[in-house]
Backbone as CSV, one residue per row, in Angstrom:
resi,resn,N_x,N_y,N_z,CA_x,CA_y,CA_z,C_x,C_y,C_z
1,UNK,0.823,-1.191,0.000,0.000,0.000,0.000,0.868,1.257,0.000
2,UNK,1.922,1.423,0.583,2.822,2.604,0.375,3.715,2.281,-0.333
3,UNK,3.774,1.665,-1.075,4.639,0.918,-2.047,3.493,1.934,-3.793
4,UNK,2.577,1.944,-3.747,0.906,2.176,-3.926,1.061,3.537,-3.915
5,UNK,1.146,4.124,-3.292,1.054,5.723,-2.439,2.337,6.780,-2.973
6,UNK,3.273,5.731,-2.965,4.725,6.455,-3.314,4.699,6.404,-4.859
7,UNK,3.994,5.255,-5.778,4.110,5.309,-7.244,2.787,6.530,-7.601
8,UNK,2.007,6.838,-6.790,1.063,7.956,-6.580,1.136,9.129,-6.915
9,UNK,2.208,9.296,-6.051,2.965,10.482,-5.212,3.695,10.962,-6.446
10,UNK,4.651,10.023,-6.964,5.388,10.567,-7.738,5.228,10.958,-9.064
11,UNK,4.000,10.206,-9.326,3.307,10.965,-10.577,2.560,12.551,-10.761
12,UNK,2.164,13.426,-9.570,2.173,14.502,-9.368,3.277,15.466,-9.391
13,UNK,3.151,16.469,-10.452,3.770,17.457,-10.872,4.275,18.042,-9.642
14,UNK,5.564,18.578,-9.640,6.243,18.912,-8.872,5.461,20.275,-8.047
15,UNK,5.149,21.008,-9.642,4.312,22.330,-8.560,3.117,22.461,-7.633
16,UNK,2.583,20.965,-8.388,1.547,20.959,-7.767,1.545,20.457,-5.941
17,UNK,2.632,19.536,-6.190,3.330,19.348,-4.577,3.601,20.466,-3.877
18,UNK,4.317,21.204,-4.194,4.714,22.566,-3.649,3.549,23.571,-3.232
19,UNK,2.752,23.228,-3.959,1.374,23.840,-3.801,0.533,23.214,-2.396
20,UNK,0.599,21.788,-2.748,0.052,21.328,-1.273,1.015,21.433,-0.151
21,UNK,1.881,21.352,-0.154,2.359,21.650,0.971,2.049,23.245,1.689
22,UNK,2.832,24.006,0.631,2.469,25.331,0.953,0.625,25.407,1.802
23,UNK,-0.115,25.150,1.384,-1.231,25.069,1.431,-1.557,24.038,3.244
24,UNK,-0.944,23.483,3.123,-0.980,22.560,4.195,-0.440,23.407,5.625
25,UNK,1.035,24.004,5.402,1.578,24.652,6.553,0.617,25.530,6.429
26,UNK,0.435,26.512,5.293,-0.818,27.780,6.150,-1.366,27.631,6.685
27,UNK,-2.505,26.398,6.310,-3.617,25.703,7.240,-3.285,25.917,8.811
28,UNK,-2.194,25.271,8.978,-1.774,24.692,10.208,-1.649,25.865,10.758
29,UNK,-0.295,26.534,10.256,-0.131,28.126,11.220,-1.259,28.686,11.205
30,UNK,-2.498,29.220,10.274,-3.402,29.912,10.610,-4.429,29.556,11.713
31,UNK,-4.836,27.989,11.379,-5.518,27.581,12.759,-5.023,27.346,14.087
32,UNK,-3.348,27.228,14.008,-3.084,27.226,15.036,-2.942,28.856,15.702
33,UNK,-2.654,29.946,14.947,-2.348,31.524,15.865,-4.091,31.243,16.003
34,UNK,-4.882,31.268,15.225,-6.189,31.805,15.416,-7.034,31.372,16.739
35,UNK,-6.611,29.914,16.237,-7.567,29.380,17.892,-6.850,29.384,19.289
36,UNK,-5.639,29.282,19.007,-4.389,29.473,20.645,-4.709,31.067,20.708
37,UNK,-4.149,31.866,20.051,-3.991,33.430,20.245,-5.106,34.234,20.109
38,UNK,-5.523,33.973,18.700,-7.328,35.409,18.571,-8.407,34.999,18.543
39,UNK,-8.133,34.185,18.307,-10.244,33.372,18.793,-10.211,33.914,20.309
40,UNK,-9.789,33.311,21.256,-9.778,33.403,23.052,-9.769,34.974,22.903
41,UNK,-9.092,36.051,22.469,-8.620,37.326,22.873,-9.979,38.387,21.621
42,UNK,-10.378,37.677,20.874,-11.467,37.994,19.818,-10.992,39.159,19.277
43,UNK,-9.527,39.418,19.289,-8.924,40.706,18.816,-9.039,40.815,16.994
44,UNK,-9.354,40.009,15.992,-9.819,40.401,15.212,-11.509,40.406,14.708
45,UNK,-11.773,38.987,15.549,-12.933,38.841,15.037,-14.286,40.376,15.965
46,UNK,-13.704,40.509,17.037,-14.705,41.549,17.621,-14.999,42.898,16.759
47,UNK,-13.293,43.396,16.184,-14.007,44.566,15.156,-14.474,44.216,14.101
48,UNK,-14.088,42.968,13.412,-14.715,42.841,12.305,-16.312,42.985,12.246
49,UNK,-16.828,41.678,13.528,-17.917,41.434,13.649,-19.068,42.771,13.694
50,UNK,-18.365,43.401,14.359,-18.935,44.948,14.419,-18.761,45.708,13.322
51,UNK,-17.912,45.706,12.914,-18.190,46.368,11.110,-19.009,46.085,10.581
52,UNK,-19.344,44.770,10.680,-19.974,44.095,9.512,-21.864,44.044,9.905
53,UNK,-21.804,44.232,11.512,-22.905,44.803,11.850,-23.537,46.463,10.876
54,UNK,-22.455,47.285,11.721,-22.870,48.535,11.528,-23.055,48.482,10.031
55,UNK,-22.549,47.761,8.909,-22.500,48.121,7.953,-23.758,47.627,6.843
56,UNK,-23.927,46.857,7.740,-25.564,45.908,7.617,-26.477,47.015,7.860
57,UNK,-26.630,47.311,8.654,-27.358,48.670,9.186,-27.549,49.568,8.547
58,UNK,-26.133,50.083,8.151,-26.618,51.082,6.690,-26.763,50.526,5.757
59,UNK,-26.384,49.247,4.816,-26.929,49.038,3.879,-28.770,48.687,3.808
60,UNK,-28.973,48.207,5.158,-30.485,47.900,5.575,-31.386,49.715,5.454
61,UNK,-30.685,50.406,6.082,-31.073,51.801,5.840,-31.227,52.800,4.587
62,UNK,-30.000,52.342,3.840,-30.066,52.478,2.193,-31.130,51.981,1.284
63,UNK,-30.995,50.768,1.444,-32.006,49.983,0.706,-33.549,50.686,0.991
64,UNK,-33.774,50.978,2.153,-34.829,51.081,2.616,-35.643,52.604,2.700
65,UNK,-34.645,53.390,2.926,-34.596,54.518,2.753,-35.042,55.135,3.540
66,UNK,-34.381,54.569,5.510,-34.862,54.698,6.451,-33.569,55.090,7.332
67,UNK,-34.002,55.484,8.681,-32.505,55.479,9.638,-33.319,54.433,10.897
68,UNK,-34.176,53.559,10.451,-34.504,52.973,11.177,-33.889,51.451,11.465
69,UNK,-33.063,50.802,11.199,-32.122,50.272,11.180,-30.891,50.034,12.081
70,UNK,-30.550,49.467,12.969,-29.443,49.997,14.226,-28.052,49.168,14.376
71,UNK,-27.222,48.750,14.643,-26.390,47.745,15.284,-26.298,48.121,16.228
72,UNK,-26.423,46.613,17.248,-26.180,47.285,18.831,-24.885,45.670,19.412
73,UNK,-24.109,45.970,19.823,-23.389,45.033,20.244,-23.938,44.092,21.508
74,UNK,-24.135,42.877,22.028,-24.895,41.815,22.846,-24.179,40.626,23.009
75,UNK,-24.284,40.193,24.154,-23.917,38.966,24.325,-25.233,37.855,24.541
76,UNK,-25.318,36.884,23.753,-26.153,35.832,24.195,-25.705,35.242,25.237
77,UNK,-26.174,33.882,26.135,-25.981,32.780,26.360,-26.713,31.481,26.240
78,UNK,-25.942,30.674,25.603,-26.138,29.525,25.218,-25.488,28.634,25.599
79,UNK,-26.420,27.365,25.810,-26.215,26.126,26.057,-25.576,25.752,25.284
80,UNK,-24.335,24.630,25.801,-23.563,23.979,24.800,-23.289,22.616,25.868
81,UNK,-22.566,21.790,24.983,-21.954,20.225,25.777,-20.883,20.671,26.740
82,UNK,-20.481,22.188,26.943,-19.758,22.272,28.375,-19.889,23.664,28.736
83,UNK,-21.669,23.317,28.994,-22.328,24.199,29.691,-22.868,25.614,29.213
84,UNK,-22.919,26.736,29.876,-23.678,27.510,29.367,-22.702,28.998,28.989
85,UNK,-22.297,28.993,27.885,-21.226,29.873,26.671,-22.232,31.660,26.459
86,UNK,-21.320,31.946,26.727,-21.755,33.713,26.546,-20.992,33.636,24.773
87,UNK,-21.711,34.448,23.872,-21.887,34.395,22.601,-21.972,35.685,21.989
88,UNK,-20.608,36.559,21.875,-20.869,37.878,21.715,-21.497,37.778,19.909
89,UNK,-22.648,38.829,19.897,-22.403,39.009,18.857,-23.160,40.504,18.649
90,UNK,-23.315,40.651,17.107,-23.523,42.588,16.514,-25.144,42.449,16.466
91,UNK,-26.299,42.445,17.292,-27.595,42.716,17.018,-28.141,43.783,15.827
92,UNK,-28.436,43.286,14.958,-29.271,44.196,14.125,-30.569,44.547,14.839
93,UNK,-31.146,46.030,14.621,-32.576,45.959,15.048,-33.071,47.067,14.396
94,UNK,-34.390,47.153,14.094,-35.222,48.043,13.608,-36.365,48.624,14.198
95,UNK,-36.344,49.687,14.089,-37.260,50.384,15.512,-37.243,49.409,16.681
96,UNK,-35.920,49.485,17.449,-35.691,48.875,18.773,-36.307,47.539,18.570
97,UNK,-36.669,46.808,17.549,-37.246,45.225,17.738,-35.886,44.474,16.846
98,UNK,-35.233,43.606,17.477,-34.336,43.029,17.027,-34.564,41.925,15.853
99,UNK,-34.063,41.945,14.783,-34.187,41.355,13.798,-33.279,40.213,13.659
100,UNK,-32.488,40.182,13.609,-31.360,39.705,13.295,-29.559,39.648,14.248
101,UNK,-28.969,38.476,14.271,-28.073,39.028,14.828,-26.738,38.230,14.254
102,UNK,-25.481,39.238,13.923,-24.422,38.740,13.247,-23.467,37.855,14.432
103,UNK,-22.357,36.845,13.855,-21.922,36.414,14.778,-20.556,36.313,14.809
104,UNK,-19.606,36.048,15.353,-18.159,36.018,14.345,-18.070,34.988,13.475
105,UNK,-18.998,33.742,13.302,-18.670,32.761,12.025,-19.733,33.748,10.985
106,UNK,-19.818,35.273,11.257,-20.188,35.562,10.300,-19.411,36.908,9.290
107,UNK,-18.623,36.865,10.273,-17.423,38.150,10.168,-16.717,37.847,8.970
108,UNK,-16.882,36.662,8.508,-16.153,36.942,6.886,-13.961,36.560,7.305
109,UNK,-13.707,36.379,8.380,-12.373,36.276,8.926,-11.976,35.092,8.295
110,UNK,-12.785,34.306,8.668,-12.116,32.701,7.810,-12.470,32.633,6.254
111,UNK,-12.817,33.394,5.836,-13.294,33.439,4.678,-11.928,34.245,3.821
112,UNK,-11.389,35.224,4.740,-10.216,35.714,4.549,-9.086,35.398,4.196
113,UNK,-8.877,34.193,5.528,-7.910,33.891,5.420,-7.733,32.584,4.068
114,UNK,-9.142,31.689,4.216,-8.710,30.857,2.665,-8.486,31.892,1.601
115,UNK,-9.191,32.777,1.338,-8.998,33.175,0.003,-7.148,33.636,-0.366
116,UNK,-6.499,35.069,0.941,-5.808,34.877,0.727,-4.229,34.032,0.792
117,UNK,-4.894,32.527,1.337,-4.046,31.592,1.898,-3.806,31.002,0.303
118,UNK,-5.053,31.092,-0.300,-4.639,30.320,-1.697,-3.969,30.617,-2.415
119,UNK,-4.376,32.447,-2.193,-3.191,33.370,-3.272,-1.600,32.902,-3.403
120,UNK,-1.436,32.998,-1.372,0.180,33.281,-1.396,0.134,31.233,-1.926
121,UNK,-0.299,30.671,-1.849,0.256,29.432,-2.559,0.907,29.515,-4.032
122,UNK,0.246,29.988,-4.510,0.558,30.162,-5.867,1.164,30.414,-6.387
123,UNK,1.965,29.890,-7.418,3.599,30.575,-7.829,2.936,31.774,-8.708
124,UNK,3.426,33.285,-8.057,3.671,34.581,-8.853,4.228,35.507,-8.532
125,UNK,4.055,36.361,-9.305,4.886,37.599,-8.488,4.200,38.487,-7.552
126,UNK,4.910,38.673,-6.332,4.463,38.740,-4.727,3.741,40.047,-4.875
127,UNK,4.294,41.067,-5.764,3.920,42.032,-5.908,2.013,41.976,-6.554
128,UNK,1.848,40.857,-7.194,0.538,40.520,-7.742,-0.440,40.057,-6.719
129,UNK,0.182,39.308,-5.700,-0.155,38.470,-4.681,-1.005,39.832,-3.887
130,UNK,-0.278,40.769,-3.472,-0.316,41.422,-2.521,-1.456,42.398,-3.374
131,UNK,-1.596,42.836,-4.446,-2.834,43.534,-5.051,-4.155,43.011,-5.162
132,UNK,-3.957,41.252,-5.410,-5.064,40.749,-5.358,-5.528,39.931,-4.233
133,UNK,-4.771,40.170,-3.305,-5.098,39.711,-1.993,-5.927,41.373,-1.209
134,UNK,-5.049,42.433,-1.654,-6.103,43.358,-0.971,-7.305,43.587,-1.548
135,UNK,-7.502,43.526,-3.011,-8.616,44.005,-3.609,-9.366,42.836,-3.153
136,UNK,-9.185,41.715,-3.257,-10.125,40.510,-2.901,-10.524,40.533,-1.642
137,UNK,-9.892,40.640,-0.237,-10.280,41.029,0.824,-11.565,42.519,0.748
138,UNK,-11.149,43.538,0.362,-11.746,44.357,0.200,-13.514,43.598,-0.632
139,UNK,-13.396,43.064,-1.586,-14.533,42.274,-2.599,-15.389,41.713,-1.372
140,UNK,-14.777,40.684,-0.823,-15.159,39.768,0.358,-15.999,40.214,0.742
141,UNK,-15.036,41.092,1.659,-16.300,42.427,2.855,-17.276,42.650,1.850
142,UNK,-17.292,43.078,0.886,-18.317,43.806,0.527,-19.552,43.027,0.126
143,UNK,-19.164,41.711,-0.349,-19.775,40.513,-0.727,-20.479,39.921,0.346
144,UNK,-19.750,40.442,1.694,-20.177,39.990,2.712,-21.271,40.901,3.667
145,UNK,-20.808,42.145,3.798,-21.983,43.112,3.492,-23.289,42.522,3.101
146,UNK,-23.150,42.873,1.656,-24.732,42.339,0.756,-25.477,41.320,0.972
147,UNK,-24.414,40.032,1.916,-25.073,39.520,1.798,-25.549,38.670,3.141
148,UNK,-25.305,39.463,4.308,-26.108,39.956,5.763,-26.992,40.892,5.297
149,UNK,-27.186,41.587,4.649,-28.030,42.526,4.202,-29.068,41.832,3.781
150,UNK,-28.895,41.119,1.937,-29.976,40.493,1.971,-30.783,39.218,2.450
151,UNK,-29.841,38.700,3.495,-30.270,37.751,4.439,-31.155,38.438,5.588
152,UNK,-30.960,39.819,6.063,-31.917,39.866,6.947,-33.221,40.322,6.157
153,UNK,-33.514,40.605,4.522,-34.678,40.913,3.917,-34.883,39.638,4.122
154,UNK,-34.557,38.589,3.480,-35.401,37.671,3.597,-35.718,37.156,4.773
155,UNK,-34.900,37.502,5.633,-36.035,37.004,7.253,-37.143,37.781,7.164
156,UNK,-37.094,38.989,6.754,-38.056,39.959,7.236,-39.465,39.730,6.100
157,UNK,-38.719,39.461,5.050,-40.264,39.312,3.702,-40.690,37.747,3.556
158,UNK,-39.884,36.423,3.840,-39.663,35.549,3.073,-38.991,34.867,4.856
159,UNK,-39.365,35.030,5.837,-38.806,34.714,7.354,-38.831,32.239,6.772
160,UNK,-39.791,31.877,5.850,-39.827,30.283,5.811,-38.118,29.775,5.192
161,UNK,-38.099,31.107,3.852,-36.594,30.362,3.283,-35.467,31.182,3.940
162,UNK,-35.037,31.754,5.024,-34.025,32.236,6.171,-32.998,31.406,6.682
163,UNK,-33.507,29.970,6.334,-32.598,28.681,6.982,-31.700,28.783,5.608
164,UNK,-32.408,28.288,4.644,-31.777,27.904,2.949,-31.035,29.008,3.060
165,UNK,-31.480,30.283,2.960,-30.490,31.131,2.017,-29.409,31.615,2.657
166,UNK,-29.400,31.090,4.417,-28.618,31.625,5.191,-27.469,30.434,4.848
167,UNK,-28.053,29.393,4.992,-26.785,28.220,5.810,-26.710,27.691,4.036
168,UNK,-27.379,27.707,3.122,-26.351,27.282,1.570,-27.208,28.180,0.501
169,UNK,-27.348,29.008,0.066,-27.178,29.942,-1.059,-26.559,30.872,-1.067
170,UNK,-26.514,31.668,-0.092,-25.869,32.681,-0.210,-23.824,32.213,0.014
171,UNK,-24.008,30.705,1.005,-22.530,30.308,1.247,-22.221,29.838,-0.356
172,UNK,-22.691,29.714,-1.036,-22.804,29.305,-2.174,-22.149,30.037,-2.916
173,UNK,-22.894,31.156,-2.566,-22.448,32.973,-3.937,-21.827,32.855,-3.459
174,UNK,-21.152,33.517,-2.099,-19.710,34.193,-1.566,-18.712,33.095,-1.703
175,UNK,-18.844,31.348,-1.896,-17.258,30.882,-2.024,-17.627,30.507,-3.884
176,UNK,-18.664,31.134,-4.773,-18.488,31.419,-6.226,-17.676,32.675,-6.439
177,UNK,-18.091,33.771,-5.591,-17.556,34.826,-5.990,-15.636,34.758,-5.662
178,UNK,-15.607,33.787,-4.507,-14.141,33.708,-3.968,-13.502,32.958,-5.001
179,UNK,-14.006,31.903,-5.670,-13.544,30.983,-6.996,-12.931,32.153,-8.117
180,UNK,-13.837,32.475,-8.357,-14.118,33.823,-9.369,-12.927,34.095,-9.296
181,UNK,-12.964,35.004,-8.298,-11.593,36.094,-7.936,-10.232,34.791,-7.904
182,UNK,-10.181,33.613,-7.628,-9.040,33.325,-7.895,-8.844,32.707,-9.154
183,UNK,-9.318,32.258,-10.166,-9.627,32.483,-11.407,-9.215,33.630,-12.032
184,UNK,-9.265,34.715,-11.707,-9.040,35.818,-12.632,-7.400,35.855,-12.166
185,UNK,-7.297,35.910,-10.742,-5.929,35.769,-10.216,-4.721,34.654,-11.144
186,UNK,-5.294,33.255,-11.259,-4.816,32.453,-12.178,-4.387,32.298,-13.480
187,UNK,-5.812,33.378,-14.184,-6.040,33.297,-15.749,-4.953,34.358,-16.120
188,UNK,-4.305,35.293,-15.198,-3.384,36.504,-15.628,-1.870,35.907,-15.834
189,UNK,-1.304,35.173,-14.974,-0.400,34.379,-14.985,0.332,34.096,-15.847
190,UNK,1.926,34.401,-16.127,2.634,34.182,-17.014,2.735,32.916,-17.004
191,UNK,3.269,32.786,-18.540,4.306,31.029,-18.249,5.468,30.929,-17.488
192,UNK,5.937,31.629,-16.902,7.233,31.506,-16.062,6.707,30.930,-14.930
193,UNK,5.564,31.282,-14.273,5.351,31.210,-13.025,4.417,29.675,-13.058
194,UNK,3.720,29.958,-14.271,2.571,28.437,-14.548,3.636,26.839,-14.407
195,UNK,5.100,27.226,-15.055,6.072,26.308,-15.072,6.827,25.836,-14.276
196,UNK,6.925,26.724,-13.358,8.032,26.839,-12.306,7.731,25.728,-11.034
């Protein structure tokens, strides 16, 4: 069987090895700073989460053409298998009745880090890396924005399909739109770098 594994192995293109690996240590270092160091300390996910509130808020206010719309920061608590977990998250509300509430698996952070974890895999020039890693971060948010936004319309018009469009259509668009963007990232690509 590893006799099996190794005639496997060695039929994969060299870059493409280099690729998984690369891909493999990010993994590792990112989940490991995130859950030892900033998950516990919520030092990125707390402002994000709150951006992405307030920003819900005004796009909910835009759309609507209201200032009735709010983010208010809250902690839940919830039951879990070791016991009962305080659950910060960004309350949306509209005329003081709470609608909706963002959470940090909604902050768009891990969403971040794959997209630009895939970039730096990629053989190019760093200088490319680093343009389409900000503009794509920047895309994200905004992708991510729209689409807390139009997740809390459809609670509010359409409250039966809120499960669907929350937990797989809309996760749907935002890792199409993340494909997308590394696609275009790919399709620019010299042959020096496609070879290497």
């Amino acid at each position: 069987m590893l006799k099996s594994f190794n005639q496997q192995w060695n039929k994969i293109p060299k870059p493409v090895k280099v690729f998984l690996f690369k891909a493999v240590m990010l993994l590792v270092i990112w989940k490991t700073i995130y859950l030892v160091f900033l998950l516990p300390t919520r030092i990125i996910d707390a402002p994000a989460t709150r951006s992405v509130g307030i920003a819900t808020a005004k796009a909910l206010n835009l759309a609507y053409n209201t200032q009735g719309y709010t983010s208010k920061k809250e902690v839940q608590n919830r039951q879990s298998e070791f016991g009962v977990v305080a659950v910060d998250q960004q309350a949306i509300y509209l005329n003081n009745n709470k609608i909706v509430a963002i959470e940090d698996a909604c902050n768009g952070i891990e969403l971040f880090a794959l997209y630009a974890g895939f970039i730096l895999c990629l053989p190019a020039a760093f200088s490319r890396k680093l343009i389409f890693i900000g503009l794509g971060l920047v895309a994200i948010y905004l992708v991510n924005i729209f689409r807390c936004t139009v997740i809390t319309w459809v609670l509010l018009a359409h409250p039966q399909f809120f499960g669907f469009a929350h937990h797989y259509l809309f996760t749907f668009i935002v890792y199409v739109f993340i494909i997308w963007f590394w696609l275009l990232f790919t399709r620019k690509l010299t042959p020096q770098y496609v070879q290497k």
